[in-house]
C-alpha positions in Angstrom: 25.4 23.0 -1.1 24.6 19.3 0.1 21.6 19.1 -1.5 20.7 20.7 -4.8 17.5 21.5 -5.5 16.0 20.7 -8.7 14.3 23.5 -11.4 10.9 23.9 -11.2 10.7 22.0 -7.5 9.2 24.6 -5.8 6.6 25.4 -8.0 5.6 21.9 -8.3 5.4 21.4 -4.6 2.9 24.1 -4.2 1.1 23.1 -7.6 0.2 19.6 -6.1 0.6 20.4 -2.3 -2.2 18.0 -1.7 -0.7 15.0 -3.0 2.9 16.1 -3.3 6.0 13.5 -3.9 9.5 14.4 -2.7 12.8 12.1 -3.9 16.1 12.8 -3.7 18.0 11.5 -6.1 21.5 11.3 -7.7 22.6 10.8 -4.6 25.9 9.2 -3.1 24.7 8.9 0.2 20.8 6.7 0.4 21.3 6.2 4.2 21.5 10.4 4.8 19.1 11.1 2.3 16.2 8.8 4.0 17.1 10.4 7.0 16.2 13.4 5.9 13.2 12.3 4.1 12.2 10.5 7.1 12.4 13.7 9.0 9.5 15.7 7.1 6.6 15.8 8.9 8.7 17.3 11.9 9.4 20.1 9.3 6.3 20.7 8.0 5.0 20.7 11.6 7.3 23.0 12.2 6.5 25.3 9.8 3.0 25.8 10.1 2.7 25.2 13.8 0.5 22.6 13.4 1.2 18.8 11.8 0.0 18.1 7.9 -2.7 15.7 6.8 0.0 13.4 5.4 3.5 12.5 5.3 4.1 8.7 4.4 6.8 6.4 5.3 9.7 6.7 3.3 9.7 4.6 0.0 12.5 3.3 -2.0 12.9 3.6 -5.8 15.5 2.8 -8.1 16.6 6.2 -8.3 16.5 7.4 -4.6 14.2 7.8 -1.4 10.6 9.2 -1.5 7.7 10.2 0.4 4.6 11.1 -0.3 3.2 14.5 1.5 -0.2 15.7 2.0 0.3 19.6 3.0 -2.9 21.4 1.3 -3.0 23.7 3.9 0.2 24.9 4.1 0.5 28.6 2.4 3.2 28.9 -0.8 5.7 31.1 2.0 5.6 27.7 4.6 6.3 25.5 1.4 9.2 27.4 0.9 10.7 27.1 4.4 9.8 23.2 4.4 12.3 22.8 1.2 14.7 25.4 2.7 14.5 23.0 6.0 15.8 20.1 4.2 18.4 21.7 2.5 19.3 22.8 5.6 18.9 19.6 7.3 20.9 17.7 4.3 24.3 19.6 5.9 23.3 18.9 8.9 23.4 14.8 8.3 26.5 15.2 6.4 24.6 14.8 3.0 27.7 15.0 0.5 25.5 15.0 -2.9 21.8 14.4 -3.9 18.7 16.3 -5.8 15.9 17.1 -4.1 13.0 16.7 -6.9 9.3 16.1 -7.4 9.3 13.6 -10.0 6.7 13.5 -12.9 3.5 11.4 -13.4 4.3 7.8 -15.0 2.2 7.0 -18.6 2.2 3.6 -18.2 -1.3 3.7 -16.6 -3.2 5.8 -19.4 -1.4 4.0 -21.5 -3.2 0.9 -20.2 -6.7 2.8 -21.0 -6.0 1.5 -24.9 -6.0 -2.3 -23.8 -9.2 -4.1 -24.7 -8.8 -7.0 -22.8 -6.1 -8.7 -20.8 -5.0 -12.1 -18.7 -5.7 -11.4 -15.0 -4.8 -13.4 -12.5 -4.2 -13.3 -8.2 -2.6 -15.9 -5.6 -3.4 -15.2 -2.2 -1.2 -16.9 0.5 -2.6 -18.4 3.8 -4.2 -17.0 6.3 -1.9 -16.7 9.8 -3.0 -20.2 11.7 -2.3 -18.5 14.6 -4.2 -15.6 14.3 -6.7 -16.2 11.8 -6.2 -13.3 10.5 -4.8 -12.4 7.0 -1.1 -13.0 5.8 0.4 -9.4 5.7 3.9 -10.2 3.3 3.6 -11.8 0.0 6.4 -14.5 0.0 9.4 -13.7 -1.1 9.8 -16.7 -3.2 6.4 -15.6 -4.7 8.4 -12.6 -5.8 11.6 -14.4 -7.5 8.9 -16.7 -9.6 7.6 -13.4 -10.3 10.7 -12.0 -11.1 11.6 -14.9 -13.4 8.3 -14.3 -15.3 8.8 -10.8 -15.7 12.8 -11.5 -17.3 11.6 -14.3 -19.3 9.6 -12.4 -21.3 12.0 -10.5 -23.0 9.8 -7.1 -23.3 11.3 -4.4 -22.4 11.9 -1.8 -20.5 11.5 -2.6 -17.4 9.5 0.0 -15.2 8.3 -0.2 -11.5 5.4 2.5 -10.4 5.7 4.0 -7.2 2.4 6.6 -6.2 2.1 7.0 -9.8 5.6 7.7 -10.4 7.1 5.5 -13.1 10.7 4.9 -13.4 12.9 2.7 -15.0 15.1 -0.3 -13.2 18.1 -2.9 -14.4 17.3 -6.9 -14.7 19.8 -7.0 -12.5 17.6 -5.1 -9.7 14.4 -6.9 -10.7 14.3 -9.6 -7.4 16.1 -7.6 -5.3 13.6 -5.1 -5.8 10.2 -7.4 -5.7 11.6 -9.0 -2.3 12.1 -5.2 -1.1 8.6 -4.3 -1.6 7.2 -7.6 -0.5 5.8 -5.6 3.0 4.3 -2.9 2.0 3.6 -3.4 -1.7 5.0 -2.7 -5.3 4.0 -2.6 -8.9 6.5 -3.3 -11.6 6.0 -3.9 -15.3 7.7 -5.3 -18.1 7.3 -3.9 -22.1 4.5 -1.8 -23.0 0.7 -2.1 -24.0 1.8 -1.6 -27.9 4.6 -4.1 -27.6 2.9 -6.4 -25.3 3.3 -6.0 -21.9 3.8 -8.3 -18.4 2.9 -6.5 -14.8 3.0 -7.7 -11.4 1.5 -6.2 -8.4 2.3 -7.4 -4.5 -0.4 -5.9 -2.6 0.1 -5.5 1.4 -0.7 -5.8 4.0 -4.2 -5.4 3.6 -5.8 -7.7 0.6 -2.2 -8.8 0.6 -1.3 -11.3 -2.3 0.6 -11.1 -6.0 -1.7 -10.1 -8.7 -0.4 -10.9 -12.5 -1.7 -9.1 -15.7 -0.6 -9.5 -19.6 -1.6 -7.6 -22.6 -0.9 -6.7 -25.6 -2.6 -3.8 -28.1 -1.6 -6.2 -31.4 -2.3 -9.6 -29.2 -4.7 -11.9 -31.3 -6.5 -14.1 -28.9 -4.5 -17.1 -29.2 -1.5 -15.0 -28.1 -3.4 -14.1 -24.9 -4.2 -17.5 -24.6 -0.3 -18.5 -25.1 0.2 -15.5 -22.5 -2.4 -16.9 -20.2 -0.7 -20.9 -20.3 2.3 -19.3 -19.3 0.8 -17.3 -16.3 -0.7 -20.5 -15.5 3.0 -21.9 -15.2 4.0 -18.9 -12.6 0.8 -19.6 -10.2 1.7 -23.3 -10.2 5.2 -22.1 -8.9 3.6 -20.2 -6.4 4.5 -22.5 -3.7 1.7 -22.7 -0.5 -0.7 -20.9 -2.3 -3.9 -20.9 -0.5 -6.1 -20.1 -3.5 -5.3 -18.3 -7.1 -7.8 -17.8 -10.0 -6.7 -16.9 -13.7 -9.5 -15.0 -16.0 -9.8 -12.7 -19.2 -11.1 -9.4 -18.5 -12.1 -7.1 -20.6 -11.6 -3.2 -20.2 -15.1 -1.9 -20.9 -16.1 -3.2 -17.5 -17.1 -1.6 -14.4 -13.1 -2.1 -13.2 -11.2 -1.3 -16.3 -7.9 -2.8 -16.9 -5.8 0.6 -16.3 -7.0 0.2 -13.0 -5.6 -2.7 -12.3 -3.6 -3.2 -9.2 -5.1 0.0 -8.0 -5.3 -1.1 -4.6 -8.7 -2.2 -4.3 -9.6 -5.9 -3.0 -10.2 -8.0 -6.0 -8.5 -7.7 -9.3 -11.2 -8.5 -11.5 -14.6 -6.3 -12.0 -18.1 -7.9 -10.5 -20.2 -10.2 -13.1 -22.7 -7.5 -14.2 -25.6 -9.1 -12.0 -23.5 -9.5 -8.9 -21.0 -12.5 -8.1 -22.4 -15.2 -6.3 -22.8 -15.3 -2.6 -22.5 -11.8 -0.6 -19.6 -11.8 1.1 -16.9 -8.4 0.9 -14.5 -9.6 -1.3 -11.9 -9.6 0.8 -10.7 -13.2 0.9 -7.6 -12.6 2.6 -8.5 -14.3 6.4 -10.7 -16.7 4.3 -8.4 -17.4 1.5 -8.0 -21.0 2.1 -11.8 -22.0 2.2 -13.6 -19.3 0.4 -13.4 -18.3 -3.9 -14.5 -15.4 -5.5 -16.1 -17.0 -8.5 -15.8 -19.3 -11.6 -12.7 -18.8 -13.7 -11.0 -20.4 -16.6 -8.6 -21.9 -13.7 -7.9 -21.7 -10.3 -6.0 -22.9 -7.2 -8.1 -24.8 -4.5 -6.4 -26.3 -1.5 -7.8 -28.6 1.5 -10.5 -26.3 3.2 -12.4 -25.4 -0.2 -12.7 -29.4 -1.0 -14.1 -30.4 2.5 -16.6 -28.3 1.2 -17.0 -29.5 -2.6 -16.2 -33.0 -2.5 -14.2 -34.3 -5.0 -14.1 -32.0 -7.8 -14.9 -33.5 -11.4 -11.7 -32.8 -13.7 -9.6 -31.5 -11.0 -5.7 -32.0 -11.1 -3.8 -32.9 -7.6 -0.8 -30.4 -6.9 1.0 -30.4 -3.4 0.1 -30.2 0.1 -3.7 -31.3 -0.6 -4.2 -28.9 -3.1 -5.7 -28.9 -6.7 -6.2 -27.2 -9.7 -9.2 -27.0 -11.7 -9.1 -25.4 -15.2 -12.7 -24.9 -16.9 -12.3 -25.0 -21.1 -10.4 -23.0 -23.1 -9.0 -19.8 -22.4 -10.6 -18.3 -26.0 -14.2 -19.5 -24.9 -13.9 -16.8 -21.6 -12.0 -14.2 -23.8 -15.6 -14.5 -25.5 -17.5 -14.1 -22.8 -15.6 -11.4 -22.0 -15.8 -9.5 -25.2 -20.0 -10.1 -25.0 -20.4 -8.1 -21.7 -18.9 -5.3 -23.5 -21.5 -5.1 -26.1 -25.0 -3.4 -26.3 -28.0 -5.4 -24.4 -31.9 -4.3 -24.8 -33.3 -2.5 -22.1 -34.5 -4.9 -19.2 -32.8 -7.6 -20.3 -29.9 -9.2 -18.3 -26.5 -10.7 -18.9 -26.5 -14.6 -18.6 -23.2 -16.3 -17.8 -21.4 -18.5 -19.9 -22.2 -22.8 -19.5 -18.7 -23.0 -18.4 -19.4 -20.0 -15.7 -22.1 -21.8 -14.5 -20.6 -25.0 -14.8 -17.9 -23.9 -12.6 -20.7 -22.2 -10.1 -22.2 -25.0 -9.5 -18.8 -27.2 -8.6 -17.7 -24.4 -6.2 -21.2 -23.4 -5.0 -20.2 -24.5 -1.3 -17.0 -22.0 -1.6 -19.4 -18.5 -2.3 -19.9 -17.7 1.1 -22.6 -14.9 1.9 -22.0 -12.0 4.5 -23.4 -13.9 7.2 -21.4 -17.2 6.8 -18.3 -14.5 6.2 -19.0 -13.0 9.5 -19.6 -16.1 11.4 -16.1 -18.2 10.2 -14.4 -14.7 11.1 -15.8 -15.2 14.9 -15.1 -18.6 15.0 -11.5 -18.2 14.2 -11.0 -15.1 16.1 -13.2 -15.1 18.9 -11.5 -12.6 20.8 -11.6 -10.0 17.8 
């Protein structure tokens, strides 16, 4: 038989039919197998009569092709002819070996849940001159300073996360693999939360940019601080950046640190009483004139200074840019760790003098809905 079909498949295709993974793995033959992968929804159509809420684009992991199929409506007897269809279908492609499986839940983000707080940081490339629109690929030389991060660290192992599937990957692989997912997104991890771990996310194409974390369960704060400097280094490397920020956060907040990288457009929680300005968050089309809010440091390049001025302890970097760092990285930890805490009833959270410090220098840069909106027509007035 072409393709063998792992114990315990079945059953776990109907158990999560709604959100079900497929991989074939152990396989000799990658092109055949994402063929047949890649031929899936025609199956399930097939047998039910009627197309399935979902079945994704084929994804690449370390250890073979996957999809990601949404068939909750499909009875346990049409389940069964949908994996009897690829078996079927693996002969007919001239699949010579490969395991069809559904591969289990990673740990690596509940193991996350025991982190209290972590460095957080985000660099967002340009926005398409041409379109005005935002970039859709992080850079793949983005992804080899990432990669370079990642190795230098030392941790161990190395894990990427693929729909909530964790497996494991070679140094070797590591920058082959970041530049493969560099389109469409990827999630890949260094160590572990008790040993101290290193994660980078490339997010796109929508809220596209490459999104940095650090923690470590036995970290004091001067080793997040250390940790911190040296993702500092990487965002510096980060060549054409159109804006980056670097921040503690701390996971009692409304975005906890296991969630990190999750998708969602910003990959820091909202200051308790709102962030200033309005605007949605997504910076992507406005990356290169707009900022999310005071940090310990960010990246600011030509657009967000014709609207500051000259910024007061600012450092030049290429291309116009600069980089502004606000204190030290201990004295935001501490802010941090104070939102956490118990507050009397009606009372609100005030930010730090160095948040507010850093407010007021980029106050031109928080842009409400309406200013959002009416940049967005000016540079695409056809949209």
């Amino acid at each position: 038989m072409p393709l063998d079909v792992a114990p315990g498949t079945l059953r776990r295709v109907r158990e999560f039919r709604d959100q079900c993974l497929l991989r074939i793995v152990d396989t000799t033959d990658p092109e055949a197998a994402r063929a047949i992968l890649a031929r899936l929804g025609g199956l399930t159509t097939e047998a039910a009569g009627h197309p399935v809420n979902l079945v994704s684009d084929v994804i690449e992991t370390p250890r073979g092709p996957m999809v990601l199929m949404d068939a909750k409506d499909l009875t346990d007897h049409q389940l069964s002819r949908v994996v009897d269809e690829l078996v079927r279908l693996s002969g007919e492609l001239g699949l010579r070996r490969g395991t069809l499986e559904v591969p289990p839940a990673g740990q690596l983000r509940a193991e996350l849940r025991q982190v209290r707080v972590a460095a957080v940081g985000a660099v967002l490339p340009p926005p398409d001159p041409a379109t005005g629109r935002a970039a859709e690929v992080v850079p793949a030389a983005w992804c080899d300073v990432a990669a370079g991060w990642l190795r230098r660290s030392g941790l161990m192992p190395l894990r990427v996360e693929v729909v909530g599937v964790v497996a494991e990957i070679g140094p070797e692989s590591l920058a082959r693999y970041l530049r493969s997912g560099a389109a469409e997104g990827l999630r890949v991890s260094a160590g572990s939360p008790a040993t101290g771990i290193r994660t980078v996310v490339g997010q796109a194409p929508v809220n596209t940019r490459l999104a940095l974390l650090a923690a470590g369960l036995a970290w004091s704060p001067a080793d997040l601080a250390r940790e911190a400097g040296e993702m500092r280094e990487v965002i510096r490397a980060c060549a054409g950046a159109a804006y980056a920020y670097l921040t503690p956060v701390a996971a009692d907040r409304r975005s906890p640190v296991s969630g990190f990288g999750s998708g969602a457009p910003l990959d820091v929680p909202d200051w308790p009483e709102s962030r200033p300005g309005d605007a949605d968050g997504t910076l992507g089309d406005l990356a290169d004139v707009a900022a999310l809010d005071a940090f310990w440091y960010q990246v600011l390049g030509p657009g967000h200074l014709a609207r500051t001025g000259p910024l007061p302890g600012a450092r030049p970097l290429d291309g116009g840019r600069v980089e502004l760092t606000l204190g030290e990285f201990a004295d935001w930890i501490d802010e941090e760790r104070a939102l956490t805490g118990p507050r009397p009833h009606g009372t609100t959270r005030e930010p730090s003098a160095l948040r507010r410090r850093g407010r007021t220098l980029l106050a031109p840069c928080f842009l409400s809905g309406t200013q959002a909106r009416a940049l967005r027509r000016e540079r695409r007035p056809d949209a």
